[in-house]
C-alpha positions in Angstrom: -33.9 229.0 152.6 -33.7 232.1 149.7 -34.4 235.8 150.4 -37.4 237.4 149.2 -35.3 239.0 146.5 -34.4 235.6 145.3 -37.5 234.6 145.4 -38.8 237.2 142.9 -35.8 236.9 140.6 -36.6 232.9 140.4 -40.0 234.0 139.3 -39.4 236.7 136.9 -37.0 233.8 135.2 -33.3 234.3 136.3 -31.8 231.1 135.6 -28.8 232.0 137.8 -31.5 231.4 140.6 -33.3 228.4 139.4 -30.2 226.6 138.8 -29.9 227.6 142.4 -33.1 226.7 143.4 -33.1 223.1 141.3 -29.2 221.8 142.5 -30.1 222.7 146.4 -33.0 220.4 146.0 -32.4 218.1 143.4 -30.8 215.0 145.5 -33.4 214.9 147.9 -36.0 215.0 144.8 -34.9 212.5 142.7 -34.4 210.1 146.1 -37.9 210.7 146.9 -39.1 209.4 143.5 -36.3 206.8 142.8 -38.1 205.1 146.2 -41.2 204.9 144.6 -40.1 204.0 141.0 -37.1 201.9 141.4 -36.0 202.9 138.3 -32.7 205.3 137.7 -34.0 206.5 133.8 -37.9 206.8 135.4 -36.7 208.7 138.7 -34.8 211.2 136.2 -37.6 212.0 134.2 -39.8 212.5 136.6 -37.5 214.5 138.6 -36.7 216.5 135.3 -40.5 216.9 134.6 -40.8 217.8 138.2 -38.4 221.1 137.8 -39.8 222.0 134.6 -43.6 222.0 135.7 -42.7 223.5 139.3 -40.5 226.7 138.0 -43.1 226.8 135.2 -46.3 227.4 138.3 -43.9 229.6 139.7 -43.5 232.0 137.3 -47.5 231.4 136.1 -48.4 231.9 139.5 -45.9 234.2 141.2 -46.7 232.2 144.5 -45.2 232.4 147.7 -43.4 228.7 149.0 -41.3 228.8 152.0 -40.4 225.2 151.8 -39.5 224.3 148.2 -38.0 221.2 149.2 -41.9 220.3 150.3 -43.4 221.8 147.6 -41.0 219.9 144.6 -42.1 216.4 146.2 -45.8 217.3 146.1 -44.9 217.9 142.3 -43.2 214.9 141.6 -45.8 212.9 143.4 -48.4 214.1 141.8 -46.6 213.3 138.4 -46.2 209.7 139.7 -50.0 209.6 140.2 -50.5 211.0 136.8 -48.2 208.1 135.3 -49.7 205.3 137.0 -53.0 206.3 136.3 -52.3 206.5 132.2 -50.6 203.1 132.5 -53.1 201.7 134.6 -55.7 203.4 131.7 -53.2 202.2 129.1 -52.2 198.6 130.1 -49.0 197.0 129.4 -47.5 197.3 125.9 -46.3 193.5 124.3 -44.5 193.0 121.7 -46.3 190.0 119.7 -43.4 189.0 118.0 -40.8 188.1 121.1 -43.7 185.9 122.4 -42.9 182.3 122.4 -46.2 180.5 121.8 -45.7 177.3 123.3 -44.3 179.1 126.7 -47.0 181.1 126.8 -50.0 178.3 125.6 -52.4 177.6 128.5 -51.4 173.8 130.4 -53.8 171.4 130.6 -55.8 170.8 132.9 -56.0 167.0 132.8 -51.8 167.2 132.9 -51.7 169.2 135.7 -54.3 167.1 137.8 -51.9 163.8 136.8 -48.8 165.8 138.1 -50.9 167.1 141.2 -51.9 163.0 141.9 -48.3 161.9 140.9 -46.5 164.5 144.1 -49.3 163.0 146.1 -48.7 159.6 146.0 -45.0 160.1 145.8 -45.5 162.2 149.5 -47.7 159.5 150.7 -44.5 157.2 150.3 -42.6 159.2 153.0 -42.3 158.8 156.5 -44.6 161.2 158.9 -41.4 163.1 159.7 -40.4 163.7 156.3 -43.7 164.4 155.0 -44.5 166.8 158.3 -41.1 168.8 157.4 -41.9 168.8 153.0 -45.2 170.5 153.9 -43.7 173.1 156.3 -40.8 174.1 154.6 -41.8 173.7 151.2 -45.4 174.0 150.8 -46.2 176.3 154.1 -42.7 178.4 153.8 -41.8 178.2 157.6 -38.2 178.6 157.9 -35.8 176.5 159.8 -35.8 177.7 162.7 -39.6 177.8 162.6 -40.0 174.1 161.8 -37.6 173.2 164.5 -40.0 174.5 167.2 -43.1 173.4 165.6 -41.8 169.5 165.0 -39.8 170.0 168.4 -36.2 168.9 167.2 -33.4 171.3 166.7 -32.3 172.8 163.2 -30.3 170.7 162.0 -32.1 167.8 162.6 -34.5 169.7 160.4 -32.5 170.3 157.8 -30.7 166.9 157.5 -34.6 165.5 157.7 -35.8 167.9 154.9 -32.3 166.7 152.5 -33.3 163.3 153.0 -37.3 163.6 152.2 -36.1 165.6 149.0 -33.9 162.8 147.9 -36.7 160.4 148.5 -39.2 162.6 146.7 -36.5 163.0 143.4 -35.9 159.3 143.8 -39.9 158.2 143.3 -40.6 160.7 140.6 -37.5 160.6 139.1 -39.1 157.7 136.3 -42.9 158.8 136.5 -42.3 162.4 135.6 -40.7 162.9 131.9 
């Protein structure tokens, strides 16, 4: 990729040949991190941090690298391992003052176990169709097209049969839930 006279002017500090070095490689570096990170500000300053610590081994080290390209993603990644080992250290940071105490206070038990008993009852009051397609869809996450095959009707029999359990269900607990 650069000449062994490159090379050596990179590592006795011309920028003319870092720059060089750092906007041939630089896309496919701050791609490689933005994939991990899925943040634009993060990937930068890790890709930033990146340059800076690989041109400064360079020059420390006056090592040979024939795939820079290879050798900047090590860099970066083992940034990224640095980071998420602090924050893992560290924790998350909360601000105490934009918590909400009352969204944030601990349920009930007892409530929860009334509303638990209350969905219950209210899907004991279905038919065994509706009920069957409530606890695929809803509470097993099959899709449509998975329910259809299971309950051996087509989709949108299983859709117009899920609308109408729904409307039951909002219908019984519309007056016992406040």
């Amino acid at each position: 990729m650069f000449d062994k006279e490159k090379i050596k002017r990179a590592q006795d500090g011309d920028l003319k040949i870092i720059e060089e070095i750092c906007s041939s490689t630089w896309e496919s570096v701050y791609r490689f991190v933005y994939f991990r990170v899925q943040n634009r500000e993060e990937a930068e300053d890790i890709t930033q941090e990146t340059y800076v610590k690989a041109i400064s081994y360079f020059q420390r080290n006056k090592i040979k690298v024939d795939k820079y390209d290879s050798f900047l993603k090590t860099v970066s990644l083992n940034i990224l391992r640095d980071r998420w080992r602090r924050n893992k250290r560290r924790g998350v940071s909360v601000n105490l003052e934009t918590i909400n105490p009352e969204k944030m206070a601990i349920e009930d038990s007892t409530e929860i176990t009334i509303l638990q008993t209350l969905v219950r009852n209210a899907l004991d009051k279905l038919n065994e169709e509706q009920k069957r397609v409530v606890e695929l869809r809803i509470l097993k996450g099959y899709s449509v097209a998975e329910t259809a095959i299971m309950m051996k009707k087509n989709e949108s029999s299983i859709r117009v049969l899920q609308y109408r359990a729904l409307q039951k269900l909002a219908a019984i607990l519309k007056d016992k839930i406040v």
